[in-house]
C-alpha positions in Angstrom: -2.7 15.3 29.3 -5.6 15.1 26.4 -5.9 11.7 25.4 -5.6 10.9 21.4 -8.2 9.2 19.6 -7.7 5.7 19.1 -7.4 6.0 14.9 -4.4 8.6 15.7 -3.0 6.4 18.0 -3.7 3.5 15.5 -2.0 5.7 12.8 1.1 7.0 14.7 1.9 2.9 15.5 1.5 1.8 11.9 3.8 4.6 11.2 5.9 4.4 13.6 6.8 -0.1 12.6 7.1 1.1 9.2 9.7 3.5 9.9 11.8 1.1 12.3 11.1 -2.4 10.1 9.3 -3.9 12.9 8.7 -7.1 12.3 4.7 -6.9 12.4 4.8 -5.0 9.9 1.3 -2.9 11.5 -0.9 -5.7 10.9 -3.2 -5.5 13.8 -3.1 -1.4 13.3 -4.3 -1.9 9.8 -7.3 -4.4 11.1 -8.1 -1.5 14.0 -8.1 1.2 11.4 -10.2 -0.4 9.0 -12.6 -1.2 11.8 -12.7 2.1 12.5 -13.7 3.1 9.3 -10.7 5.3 8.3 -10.5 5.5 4.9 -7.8 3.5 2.2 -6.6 6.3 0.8 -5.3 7.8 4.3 -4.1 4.3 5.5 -1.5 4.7 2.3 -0.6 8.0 2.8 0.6 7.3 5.8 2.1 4.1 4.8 4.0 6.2 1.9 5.2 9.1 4.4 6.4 6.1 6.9 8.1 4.2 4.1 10.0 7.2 2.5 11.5 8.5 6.3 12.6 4.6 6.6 14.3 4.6 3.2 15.6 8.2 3.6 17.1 7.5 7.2 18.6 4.3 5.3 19.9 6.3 3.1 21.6 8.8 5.5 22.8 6.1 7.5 24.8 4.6 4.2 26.8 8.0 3.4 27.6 8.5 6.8 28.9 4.6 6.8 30.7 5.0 3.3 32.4 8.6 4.8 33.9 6.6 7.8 34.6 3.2 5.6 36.4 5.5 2.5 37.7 8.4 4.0 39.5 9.6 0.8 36.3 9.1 -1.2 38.4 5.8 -2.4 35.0 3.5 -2.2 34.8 0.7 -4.8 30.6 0.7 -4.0 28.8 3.9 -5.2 27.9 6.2 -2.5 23.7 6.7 -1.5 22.6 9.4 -3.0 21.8 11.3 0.3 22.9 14.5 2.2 24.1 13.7 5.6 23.1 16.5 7.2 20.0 17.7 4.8 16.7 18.9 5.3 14.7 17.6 8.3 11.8 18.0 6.0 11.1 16.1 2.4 8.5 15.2 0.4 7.6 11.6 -1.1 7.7 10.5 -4.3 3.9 11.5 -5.0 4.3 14.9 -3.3 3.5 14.4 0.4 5.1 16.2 2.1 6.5 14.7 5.6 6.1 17.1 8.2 
């Protein structure tokens, strides 16, 4: 198996406790990439690609809770505006796109 660079390993974690709200946050992966000399701008691309699949999986997760809470579309809360079943692939709000 190839071994990944350390910065891609570095990035994938920071990513990766965005996405799932770890409670680190990707502090110490922030420290080890800015060691490493990879540049601002890609530490908050990443950071913005992680932050929109959290908030879009968030999303989904609310319509498919509000389909099973108010089955006859009865809900007194608005529904997320999110398609359950949707694209596996979207872009964030500045245009990056996620896959």
């Amino acid at each position: 198996m190839a071994e990944l660079h350390s910065s891609i390993v570095a990035l994938v974690s920071l990513a990766s406790g965005i996405a799932s709200n770890h409670p680190a946050m990707g502090q110490c992966q922030l420290a080890r990439l800015r060691h490493m000399g990879v540049s601002e701008e890609q530490i908050a691309t990443v950071i913005e690609i992680a932050r929109h699949i959290r908030d879009e999986a968030a999303q989904k997760l609310d319509v498919a809770f509000d389909a099973a809470a108010y089955p006859n579309g009865s809900q007194t809360q608005p529904v997320a505006e999110a398609d359950a079943g949707g694209s596996c692939c979207s872009s964030t709000a500045s245009g990056q796109s996620c896959c």
